[in-house]
Every structure is written in structure tokens, then in C-alpha cells.
C-alpha positions as CSV (number, residue, x, y, z in Angstrom):
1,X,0.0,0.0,0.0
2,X,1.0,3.4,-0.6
3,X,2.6,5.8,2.1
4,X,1.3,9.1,2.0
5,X,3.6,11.7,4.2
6,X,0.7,13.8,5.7
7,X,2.6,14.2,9.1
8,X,5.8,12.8,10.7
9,X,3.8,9.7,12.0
10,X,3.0,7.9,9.1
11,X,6.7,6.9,8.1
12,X,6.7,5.3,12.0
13,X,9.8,5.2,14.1
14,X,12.3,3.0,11.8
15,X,11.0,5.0,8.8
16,X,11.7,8.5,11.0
17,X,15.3,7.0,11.4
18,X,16.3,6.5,7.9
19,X,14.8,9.7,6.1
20,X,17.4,11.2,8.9
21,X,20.1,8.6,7.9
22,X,19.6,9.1,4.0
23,X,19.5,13.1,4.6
24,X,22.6,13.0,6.0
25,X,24.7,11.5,2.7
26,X,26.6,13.7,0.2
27,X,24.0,14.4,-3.2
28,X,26.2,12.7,-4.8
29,X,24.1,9.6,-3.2
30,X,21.1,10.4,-4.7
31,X,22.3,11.3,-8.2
32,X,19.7,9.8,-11.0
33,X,17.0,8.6,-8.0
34,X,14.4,10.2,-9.9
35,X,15.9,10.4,-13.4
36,X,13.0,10.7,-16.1
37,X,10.4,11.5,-13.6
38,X,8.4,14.6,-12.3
39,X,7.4,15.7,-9.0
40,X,4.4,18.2,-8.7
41,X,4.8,21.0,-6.1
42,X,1.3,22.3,-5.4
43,X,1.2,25.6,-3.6
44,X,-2.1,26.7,-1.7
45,X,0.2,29.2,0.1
46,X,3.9,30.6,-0.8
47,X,6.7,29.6,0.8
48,X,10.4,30.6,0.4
49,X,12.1,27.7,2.3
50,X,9.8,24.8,1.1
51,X,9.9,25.9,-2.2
52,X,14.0,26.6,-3.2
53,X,14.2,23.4,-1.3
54,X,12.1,21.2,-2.7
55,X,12.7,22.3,-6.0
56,X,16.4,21.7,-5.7
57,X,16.0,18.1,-3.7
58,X,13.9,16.9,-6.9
59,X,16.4,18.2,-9.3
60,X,19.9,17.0,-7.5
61,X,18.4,13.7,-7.8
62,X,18.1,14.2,-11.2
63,X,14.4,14.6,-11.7
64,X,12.2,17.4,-13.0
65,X,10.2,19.4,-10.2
66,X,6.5,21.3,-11.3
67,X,6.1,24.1,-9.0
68,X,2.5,25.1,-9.7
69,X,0.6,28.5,-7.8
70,X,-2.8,28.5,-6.0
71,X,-4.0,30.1,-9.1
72,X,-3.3,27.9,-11.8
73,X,-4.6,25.0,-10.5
74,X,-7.6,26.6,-8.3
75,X,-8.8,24.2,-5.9
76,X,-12.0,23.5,-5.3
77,X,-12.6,26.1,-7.3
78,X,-11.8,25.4,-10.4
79,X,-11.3,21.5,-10.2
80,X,-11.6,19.5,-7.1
81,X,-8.7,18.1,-4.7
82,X,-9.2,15.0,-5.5
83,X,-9.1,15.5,-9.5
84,X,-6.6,17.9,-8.9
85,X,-4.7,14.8,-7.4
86,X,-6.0,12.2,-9.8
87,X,-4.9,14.7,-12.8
88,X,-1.1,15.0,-11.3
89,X,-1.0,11.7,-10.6
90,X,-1.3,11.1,-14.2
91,X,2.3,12.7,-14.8
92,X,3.9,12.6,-11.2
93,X,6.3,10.3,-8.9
94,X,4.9,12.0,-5.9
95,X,2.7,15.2,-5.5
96,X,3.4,17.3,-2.9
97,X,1.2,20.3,-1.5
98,X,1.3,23.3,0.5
99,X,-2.2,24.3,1.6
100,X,-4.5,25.2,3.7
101,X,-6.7,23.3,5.1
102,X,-5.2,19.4,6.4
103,X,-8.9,18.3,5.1
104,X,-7.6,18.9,1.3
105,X,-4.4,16.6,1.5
106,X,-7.0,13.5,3.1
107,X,-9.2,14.1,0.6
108,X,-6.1,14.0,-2.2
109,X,-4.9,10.4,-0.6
110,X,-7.8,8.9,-0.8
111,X,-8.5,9.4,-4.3
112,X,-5.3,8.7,-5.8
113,X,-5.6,5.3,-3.5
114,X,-9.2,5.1,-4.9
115,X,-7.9,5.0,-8.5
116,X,-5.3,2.4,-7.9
117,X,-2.9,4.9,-8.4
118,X,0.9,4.1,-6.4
119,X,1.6,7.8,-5.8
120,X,2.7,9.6,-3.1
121,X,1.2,12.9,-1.3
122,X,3.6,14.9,0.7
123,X,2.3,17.6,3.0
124,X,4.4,20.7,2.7
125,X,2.2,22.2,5.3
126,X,-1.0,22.2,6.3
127,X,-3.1,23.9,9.0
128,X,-2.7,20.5,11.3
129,X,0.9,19.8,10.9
130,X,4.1,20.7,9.2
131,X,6.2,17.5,8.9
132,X,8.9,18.6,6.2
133,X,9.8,21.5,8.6
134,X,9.8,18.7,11.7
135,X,12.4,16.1,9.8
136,X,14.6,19.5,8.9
137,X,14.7,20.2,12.7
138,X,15.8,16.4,13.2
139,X,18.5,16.6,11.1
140,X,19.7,19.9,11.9
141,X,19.7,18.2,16.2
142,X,21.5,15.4,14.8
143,X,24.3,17.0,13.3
144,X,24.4,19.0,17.0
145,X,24.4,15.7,19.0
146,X,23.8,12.7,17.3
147,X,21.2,10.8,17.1
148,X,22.4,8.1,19.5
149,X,21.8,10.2,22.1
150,X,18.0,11.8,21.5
151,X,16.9,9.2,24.4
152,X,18.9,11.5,26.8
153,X,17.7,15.3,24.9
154,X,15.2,17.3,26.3
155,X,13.7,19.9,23.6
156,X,11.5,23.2,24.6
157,X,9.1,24.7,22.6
158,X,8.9,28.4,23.5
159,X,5.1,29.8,21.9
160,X,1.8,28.8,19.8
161,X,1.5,24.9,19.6
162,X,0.7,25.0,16.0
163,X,1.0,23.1,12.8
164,X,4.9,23.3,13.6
165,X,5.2,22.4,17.5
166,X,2.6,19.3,16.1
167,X,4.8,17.6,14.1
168,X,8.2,18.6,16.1
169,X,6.3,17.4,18.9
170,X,5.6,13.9,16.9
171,X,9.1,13.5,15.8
172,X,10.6,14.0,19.0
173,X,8.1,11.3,20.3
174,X,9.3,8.7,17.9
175,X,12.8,9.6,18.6
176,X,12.8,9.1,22.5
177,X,13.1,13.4,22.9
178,X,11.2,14.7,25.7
179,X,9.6,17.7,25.1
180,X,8.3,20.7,27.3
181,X,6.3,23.6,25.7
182,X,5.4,26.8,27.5
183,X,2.8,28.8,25.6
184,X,0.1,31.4,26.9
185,X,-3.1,30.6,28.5
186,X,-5.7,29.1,25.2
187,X,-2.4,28.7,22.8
188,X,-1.4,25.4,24.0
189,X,-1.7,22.3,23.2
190,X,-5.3,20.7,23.1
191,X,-6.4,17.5,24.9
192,X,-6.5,15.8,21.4
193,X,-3.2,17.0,20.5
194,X,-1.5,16.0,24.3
195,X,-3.2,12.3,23.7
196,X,-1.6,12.2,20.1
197,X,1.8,12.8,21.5
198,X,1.3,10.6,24.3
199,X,0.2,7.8,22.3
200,X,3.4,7.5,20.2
201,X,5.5,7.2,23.8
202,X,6.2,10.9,23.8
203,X,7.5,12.6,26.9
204,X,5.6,15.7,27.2
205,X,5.4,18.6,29.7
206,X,2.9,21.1,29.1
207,X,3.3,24.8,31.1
208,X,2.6,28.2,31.2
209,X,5.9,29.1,32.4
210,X,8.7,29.8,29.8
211,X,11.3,29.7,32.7
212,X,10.3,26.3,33.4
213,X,10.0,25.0,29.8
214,X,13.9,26.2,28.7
215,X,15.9,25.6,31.8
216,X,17.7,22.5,31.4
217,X,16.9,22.0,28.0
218,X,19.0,21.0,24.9
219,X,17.6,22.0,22.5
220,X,15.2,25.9,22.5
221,X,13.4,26.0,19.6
222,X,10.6,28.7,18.8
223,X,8.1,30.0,15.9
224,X,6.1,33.3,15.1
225,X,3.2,34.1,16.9
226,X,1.1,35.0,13.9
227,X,1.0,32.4,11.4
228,X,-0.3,33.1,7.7
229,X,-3.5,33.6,7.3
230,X,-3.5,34.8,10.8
231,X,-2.9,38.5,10.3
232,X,-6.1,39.9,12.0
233,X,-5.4,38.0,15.1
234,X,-1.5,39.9,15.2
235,X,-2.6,42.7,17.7
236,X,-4.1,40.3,20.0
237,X,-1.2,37.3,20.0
238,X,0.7,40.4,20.7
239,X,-0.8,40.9,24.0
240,X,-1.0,37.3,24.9
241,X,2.6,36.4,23.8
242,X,3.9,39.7,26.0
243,X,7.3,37.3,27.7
244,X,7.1,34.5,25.6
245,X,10.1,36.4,23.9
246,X,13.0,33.6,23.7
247,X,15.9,36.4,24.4
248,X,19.5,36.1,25.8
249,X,18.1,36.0,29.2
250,X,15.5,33.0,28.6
251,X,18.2,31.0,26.7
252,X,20.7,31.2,29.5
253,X,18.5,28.9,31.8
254,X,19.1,26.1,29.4
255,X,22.1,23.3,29.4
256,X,25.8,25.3,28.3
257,X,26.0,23.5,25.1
258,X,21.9,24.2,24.0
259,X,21.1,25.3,20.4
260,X,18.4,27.8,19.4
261,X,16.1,26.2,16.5
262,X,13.7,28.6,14.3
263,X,11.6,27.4,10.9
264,X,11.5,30.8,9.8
265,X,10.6,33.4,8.7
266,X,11.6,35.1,12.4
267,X,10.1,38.5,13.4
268,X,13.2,39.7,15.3
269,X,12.1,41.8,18.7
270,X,8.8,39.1,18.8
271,X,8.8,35.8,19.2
272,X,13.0,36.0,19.0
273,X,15.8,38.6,19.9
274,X,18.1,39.1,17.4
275,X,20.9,39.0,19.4
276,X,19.6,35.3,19.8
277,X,18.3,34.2,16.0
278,X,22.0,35.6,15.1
279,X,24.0,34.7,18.0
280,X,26.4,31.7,18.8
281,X,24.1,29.9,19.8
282,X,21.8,29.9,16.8
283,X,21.9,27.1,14.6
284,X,18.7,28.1,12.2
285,X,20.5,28.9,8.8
286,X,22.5,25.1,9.4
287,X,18.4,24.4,10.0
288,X,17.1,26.3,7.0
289,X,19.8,24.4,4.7
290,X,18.9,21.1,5.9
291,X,15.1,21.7,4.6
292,X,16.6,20.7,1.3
293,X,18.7,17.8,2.5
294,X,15.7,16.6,4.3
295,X,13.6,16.6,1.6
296,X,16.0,14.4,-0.4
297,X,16.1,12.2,2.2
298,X,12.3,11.6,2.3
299,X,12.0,11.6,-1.8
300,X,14.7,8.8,-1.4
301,X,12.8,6.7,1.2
302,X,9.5,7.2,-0.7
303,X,10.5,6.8,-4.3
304,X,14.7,5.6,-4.7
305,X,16.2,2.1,-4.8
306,X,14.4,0.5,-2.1
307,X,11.2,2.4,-2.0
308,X,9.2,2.4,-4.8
309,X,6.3,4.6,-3.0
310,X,6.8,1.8,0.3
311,X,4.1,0.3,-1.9
């Protein structure tokens, strides 16, 4: 059966580990993986990182990436997800999209799987979860401290529980990571998200006390407070967010060697000092960077030598 990558859970624990194994290998590894074939890139919403990434994964492996706008395609306005899916399926290894609404990508799975059709959908992001972003932060941690050693890491999520913190939260689960997030009273995580966590053996502490959530920790790791799509809520996840601010002083309550993770874009003097996103401690561009190598490692698992769509 088909894998579809709608959020870090469905490629389980062993299939977590080696997307983070292959990402880690020179391109050179993946030259000709995807020689003679397409992969669609359907964009709901714009992105800079998932974009130039996902772009560049598809064509150092030596296949041809479709990068194709909310407004060519239109959906479910001018064609419906799931013959939007069926049509790309038609011409497409995998088809990746960035949208809005986590509904769209379900209903895009089940009817290339309805059609007996062996091809792939990839959420680039979604309202519910985020998972390209989530195996770029794994990568980016291993290359900090190997991934022997997650079982002994503790990562803190400093703001909204959103798509992001979802599927960070996930991966870090499946990993061994315990994780602590500290967000504002109604921006946490809910009871079904707490449950989801806790059902793949995550440690998870949940507080309103950023203090609490950083000190100690390995890993500080934080995103905007107002997402896209957002933007008439900014004025009032101002006020709520008021020292949720991961700055010098927050940072220096966790372990001497922590790093500072962001996905980006960061709103300096928010959600993030500068003198942190750009400081010593800062590993976000390394993070940034490995968006790409992540990528490749998933196209690899899904669709190179020993993959064939895990079908």
C-alpha cells in the first residue's frame, strides 16, 4: 500500500530514522533517484524555504520538479482536490502540497488510492501539521548531537502549539526526545493533541511558564506568533505572547551546550531577539539548509532504490 507523508507519524519510528540517515549522505548519493520523472509541487500558500528546497531536492536527484501556484490549479474552485490529485498523478512520482486546510491533503490520498494509483502525497504544510519542517529540525539536532543520544535530549518549545510544534512534537516522540512547551493561556496544546503525543510514547510537559520550559533543556526551539492567514489575530497574540520572547536571558536557563532552532521566517524583537536568531548559539540557517537535504532524504525513502512509494 501506498505511504502518504501527511505528518511525521505515518513513516513510524524505523521510517523517522532512515529519512534522517539518508538526509545525512553527500547528493552525490542520490544522483539519478528520480531520473526521467516529475514531481508536482502544489502551492495553496507561498513559501520561500519549502519551495527553493524542494525544488532543488527533486532536481539533485536528477528529476524534473512542477512548481504550480494556488492560481493555476484553483482548488476547489476550479477542479476538485481530489481530481486535482488524480490529474497530477497522471504525470507525477509523488505530489506534494502546501495548503490550507489538512482536510484537502485526506481528501487528495484517498482518491489517488481510490484510482489504484501508487503515488505519493507529501504535506508541505497544512493547518494540522508541518512534517517537512519537523524532519529539517531532526536533522539539523543530529548533526548537534547525534542521534544516538535523543533518548537522553530534552527539547523546549517556547510559543503557539501550532501546525509546527505538532509535528516537532511527533518526531521528537518517535525519537525518544522529551519535550516541554510553555505557551500562553488558550495557545497550547489541546487535549487531542496532548493524547496524540502521548500515544506515540512521547515525553511531554505542558506549562505556562517559559522559565520552566527552557531551563535544562538541549535544544530551545521557537516560531512566530502569527501564522499566515493569521494577520487579523497579530494585535491580540501580541498581548497574549507579552514574555514568551525567547531572548539572551530565557536561553541562559538552558544546558551550556543548547542550540536555538527557528523554521522561519523570524520577526526579530517578537517571538526572538536578534541578538539570539544571530547569535552563537543559533543554529537556524545550518536548519534552514537542511530543509533541502531533508527533503531528499524523504523523496529517497519514498520513491529511490528500495522504495518504490513503500508500496
Amino acid at each position: 500500500m501506498t505511504v502518504h507523508v501527511l505528518d511525521v507519524a505515518d513513516l513510524g519510528r524505523d521510517g523517522l530514522a532512515e529519512v534522517v540517515r539518508l538526509a545525512a549522505l553527500p547528493a552525490g548519493s542520490f544522483a539519478g533517484q528520480l531520473a526521467g520523472r516529475g514531481v508536482a509541487l502544489l502551492f495553496e500558500k507561498p513559501s520561500n524555504r519549502t519551495r527553493n528546497s524542494s525544488e532543488l531536492a527533486v532536481a539533485t536527484m536528477g528529476g524534473h520538479p512542477v512548481s504550480i501556484g494556488d492560481d493555476e490549479v484553483g482548488i476547489d474552485r476550479r477542479e476538485t482536490a481530489e481530481d486535482v490529485a488524480r490529474t497530477l498523478a497522471c504525470f507525477h512520482a509523488a505530489v506534494c502540497a502546501r495548503v490550507r486546510d489538512h482536510g484537502t491533503l485526506e481528501r487528495m490520498a484517498a482518491a489517488v488510492d481510490g484510482a489504484g494509483m501508487a503515488v505519493p502525497i507529501v504535506n508541505l504544510l497544512s493547518d494540522r501539521a508541518h512534517p517537512c519542517q519537523a524532519l529539517a529540525d531532526l536533522v539539523t539536532l543530529d548533526q548537534c548531537f547525534g542521534a544516538a543520544t535523543f533518548g537522553e535530549r530534552v527539547l523546549a518549545y517556547v510559543g503557539d502549539a501550532n501546525n509546527v510544534w505538532r509535528s516537532l512534537a511527533a518526531a521528537a516522540a518517535l525519537v525518544g526526545m522529551a519535550t516541554r512547551v510553555a505557551s500562553p493561556p488558550g495557545y497550547g496544546p489541546s487535549e487531542e493533541d496532548v493524547a496524540a503525543i502521548t500515544a506515540l510514547g512521547g515525553e511531554l510537559e505542558v506549562t505556562d511558564d517559559p522559565a520552566a520550559a527552557v531551563r535544562d533543556a538541549d535544544a530551545v526551539y521557537t516560531d512566530v506568533w502569527t501564522s499566515m492567514g493569521q494577520e487579523a489575530e497579530a494585535e491580540a497574540r501580541r498581548r497574549a505572547f507579552a514574555g514568551f520572547s525567547v531572548d539572551a536571558a530565557l536561553v541562559s536557563l538552558a544546558s551550556p551546550d543548547a542550540v536555538v532552532l527557528h523554521c522561519l521566517p523570524a520577526h526579530r524583537g517578537e517571538e526572538i531577539a536578534a541578538e539570539v536568531v544571530d547569535g552563537p548559539r543559533s543554529v537556524v540557517w545550518q536548519q534552514a539548509a537542511n530543509r533541502m537535504t531533508s527533503m531528499r532524504g524523504l523523496l529517497s525513502w519514498l520513491l529511490g532504490p528500495n522504495g518504490g512509494a513503500r508500496s
